[in-house]
C-alpha positions as CSV (number, residue, x, y, z in Angstrom):
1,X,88.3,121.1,90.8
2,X,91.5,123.1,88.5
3,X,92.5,121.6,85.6
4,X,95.8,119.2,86.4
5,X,96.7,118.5,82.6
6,X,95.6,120.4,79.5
7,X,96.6,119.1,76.2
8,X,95.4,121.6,72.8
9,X,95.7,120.0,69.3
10,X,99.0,117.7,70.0
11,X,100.5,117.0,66.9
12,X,103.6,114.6,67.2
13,X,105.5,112.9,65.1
14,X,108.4,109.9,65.7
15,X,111.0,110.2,63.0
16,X,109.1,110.7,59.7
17,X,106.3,109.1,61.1
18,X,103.5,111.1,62.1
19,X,102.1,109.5,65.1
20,X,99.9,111.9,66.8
21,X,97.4,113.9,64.8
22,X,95.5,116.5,67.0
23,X,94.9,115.5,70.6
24,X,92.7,117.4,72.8
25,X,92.4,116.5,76.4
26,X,91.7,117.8,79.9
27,X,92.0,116.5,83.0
28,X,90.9,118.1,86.4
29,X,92.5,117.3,89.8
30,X,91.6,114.2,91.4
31,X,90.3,112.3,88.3
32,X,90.5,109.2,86.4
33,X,90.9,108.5,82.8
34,X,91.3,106.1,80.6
35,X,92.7,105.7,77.0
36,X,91.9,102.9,75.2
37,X,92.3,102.2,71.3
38,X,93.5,99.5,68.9
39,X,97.3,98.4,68.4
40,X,99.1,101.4,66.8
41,X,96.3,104.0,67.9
42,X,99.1,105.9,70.2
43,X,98.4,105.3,73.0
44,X,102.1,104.6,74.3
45,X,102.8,107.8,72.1
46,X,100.8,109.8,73.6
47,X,102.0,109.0,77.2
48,X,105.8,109.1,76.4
49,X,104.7,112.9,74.9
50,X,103.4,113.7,78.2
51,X,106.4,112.6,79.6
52,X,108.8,114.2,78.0
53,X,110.7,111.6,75.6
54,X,113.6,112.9,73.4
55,X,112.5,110.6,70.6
56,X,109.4,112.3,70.3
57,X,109.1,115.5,68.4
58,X,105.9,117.6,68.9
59,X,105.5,119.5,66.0
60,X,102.2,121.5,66.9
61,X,100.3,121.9,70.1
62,X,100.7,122.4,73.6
63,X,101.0,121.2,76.9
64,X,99.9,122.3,80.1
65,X,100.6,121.1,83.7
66,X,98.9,122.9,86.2
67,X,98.7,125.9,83.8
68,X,102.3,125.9,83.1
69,X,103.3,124.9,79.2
70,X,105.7,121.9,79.7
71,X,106.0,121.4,76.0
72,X,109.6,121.5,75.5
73,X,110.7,120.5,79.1
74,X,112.8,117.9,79.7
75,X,111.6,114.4,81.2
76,X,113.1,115.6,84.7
77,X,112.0,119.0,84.9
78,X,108.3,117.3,84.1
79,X,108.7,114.3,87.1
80,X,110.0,117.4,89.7
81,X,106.8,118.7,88.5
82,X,105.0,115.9,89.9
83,X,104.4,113.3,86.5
84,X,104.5,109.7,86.5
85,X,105.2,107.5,84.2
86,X,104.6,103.5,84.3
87,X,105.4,102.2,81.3
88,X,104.0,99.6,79.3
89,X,107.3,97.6,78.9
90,X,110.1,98.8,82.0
91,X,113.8,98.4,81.1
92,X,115.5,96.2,83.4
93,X,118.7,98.0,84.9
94,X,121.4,95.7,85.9
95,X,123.3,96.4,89.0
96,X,120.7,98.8,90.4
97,X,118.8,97.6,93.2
98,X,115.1,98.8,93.5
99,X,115.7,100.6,96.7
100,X,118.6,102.4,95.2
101,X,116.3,103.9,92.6
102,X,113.9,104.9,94.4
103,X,115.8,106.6,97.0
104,X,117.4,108.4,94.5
105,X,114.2,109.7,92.6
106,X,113.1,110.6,96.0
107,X,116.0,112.7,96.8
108,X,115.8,114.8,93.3
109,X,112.2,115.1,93.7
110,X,113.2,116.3,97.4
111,X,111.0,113.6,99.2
112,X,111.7,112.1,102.1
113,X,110.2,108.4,102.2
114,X,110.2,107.0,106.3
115,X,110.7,103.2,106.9
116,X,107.5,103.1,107.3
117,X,106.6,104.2,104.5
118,X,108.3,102.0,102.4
119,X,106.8,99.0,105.0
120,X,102.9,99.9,104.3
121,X,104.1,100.4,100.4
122,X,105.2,96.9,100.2
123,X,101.9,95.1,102.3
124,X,99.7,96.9,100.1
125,X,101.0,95.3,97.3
126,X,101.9,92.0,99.0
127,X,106.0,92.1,98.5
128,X,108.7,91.1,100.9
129,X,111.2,93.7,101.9
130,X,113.9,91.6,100.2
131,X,112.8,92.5,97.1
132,X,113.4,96.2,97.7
133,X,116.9,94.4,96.7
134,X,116.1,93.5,93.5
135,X,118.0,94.4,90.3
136,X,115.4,96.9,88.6
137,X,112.7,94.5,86.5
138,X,116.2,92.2,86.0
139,X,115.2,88.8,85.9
140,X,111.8,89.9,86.8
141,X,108.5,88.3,85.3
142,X,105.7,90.6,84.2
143,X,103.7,91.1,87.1
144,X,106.9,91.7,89.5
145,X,108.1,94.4,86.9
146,X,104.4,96.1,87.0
147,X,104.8,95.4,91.2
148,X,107.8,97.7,90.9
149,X,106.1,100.4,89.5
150,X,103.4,100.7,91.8
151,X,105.6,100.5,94.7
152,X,107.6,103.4,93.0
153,X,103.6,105.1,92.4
154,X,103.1,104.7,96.6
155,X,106.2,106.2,97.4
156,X,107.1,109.3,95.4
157,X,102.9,110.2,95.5
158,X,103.4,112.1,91.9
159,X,100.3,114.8,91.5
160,X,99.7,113.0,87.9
161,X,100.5,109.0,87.4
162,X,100.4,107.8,83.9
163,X,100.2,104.2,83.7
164,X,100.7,102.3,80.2
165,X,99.1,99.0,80.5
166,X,99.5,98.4,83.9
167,X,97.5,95.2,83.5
168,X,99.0,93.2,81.3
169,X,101.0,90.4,82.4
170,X,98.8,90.8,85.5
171,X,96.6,87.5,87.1
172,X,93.2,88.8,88.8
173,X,95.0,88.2,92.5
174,X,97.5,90.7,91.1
175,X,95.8,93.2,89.3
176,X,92.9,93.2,92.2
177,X,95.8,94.1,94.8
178,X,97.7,96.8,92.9
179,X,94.4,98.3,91.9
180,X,93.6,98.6,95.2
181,X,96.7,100.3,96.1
182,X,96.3,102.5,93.4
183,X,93.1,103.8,94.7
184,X,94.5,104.4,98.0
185,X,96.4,107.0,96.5
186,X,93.3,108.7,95.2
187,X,92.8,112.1,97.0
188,X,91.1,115.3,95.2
189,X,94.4,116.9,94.0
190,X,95.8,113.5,92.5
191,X,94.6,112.4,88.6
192,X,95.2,109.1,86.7
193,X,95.6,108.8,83.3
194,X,95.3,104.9,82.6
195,X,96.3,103.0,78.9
196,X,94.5,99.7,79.0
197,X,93.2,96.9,76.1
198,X,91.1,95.7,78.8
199,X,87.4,97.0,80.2
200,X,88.1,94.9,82.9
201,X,90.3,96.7,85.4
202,X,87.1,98.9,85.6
203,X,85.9,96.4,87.9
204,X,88.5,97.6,90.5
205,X,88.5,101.1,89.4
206,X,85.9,103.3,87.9
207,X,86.9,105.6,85.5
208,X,85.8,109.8,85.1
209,X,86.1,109.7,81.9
210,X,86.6,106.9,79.1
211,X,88.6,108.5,75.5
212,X,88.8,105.8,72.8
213,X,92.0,106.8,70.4
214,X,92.6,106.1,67.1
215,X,94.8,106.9,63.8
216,X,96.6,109.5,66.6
217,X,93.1,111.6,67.7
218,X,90.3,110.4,70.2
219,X,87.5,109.7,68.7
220,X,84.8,108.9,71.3
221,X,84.7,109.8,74.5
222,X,82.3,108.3,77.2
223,X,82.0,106.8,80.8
224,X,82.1,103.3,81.9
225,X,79.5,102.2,79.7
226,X,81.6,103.1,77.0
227,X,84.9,100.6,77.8
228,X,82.1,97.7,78.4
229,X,80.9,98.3,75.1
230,X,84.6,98.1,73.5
231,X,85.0,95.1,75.1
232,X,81.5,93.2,74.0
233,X,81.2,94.3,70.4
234,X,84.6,95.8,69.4
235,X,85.9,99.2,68.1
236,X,84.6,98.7,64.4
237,X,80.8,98.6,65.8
238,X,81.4,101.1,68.7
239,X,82.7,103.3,66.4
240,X,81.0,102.9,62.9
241,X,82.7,105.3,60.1
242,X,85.1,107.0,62.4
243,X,87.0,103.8,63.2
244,X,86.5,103.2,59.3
245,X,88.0,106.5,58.4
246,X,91.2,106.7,60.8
């Protein structure tokens, strides 16, 4: 499999504050990893970088897609090049139905989504057609905002789907179905990169590759064994001085 993503020494920094602090990380076509980490590790940093946001300054390091260096690309240049971004907290956008938004992305991506489509999109993840009419994640609860997203994920098919803490706010019906749906996108030229707290959305889908991050650099790096671990005795034990020292 070729290498979808290649990040060398990413150094980033958010203001004055220096948030990332040497990131190395490769992922191949058609895998999944995930990035887990205490509170303030950056995480959420770390995705937004991949992504492109103006607020972040990278001030060493690179980034590769598909062996081009989108370092200093804009957020739209990076999604035409096939990068999604879930994020851990969507704005709501008042006034804009969901349907609008995605037919839009669709058409600058150059897409073309069929009715049917958009039909098998919302039975996967058990939603009525209605709420394609929705104000975007206005007056939405938590697991209808993360519903959005993965309806967006099925229907533009991006070659790289970041997903920051897709989880949370989900019940176990919910996380189970939108899992699911997720891994129905899974093909060998399509890669996940998934933020989570939580070892146990591995029980719906199994990792590559586990990276534990903190103080801005991974740390550890492992399978599935590895998030189980996290989740039984904690980062301080897992990780002994390094957690100590970040």
């Amino acid at each position: 499999m070729s290498t979808l993503l290649k990040i060398q020494n990413l150094h980033a920094k958010i203001g004055k504050l220096k948030i990332l602090n040497g990131i190395n990380l490769s992922i191949r076509a058609g895998e999944i990893h995930f990035i887990m980490g205490p509170n303030g590790s950056g995480k959420s940093t770390l995705a937004l970088t991949i992504m492109g946001d103006p607020r972040i300054k990278v001030t060493k390091g690179k980034i590769y897609f598909q062996n081009k260096n989108i370092t200093r690309l804009e957020p739209n240049e990076r999604a035409k090049l096939g990068i999604f971004l879930g994020f851990q907290n969507p704005i709501a956008i008042e006034g804009l139905f969901l349907a609008s938004l995605i037919n839009t992305s669709a058409n600058v991506l150059g897409k073309k989504i069929a009715d049917k489509e958009i039909d098998e999109a919302l039975r996967k993840i058990n939603l009525p057609k209605d709420f394609l009419y929705k104000d975007v994640n206005y007056n939405m609860s938590g697991g209808e905002k993360k519903k959005a997203e993965a309806l967006q994920l099925l229907l533009l098919k991006p070659r790289l789907a970041i997903l920051d803490e897709f989880d949370t706010g989900l019940d176990v019906d919910a996380l189970r179905t939108i899992s699911k749906a997720i891994k129905s996108l899974m093909n060998k030229y399509r890669s996940f990169l998934i933020i989570t707290h939580y070892s146990r959305i591995v029980d719906y889908i199994k990792p590559d590759k586990v990276h534990i991050m903190v103080g801005g650099k991974i740390v550890k790096e492992g399978n599935v064994k590895l998030a189980k671990n996290i989740e039984k005795y904690g980062y301080a034990k897992v990780l002994g001085e390094k957690y100590a020292e970040a």
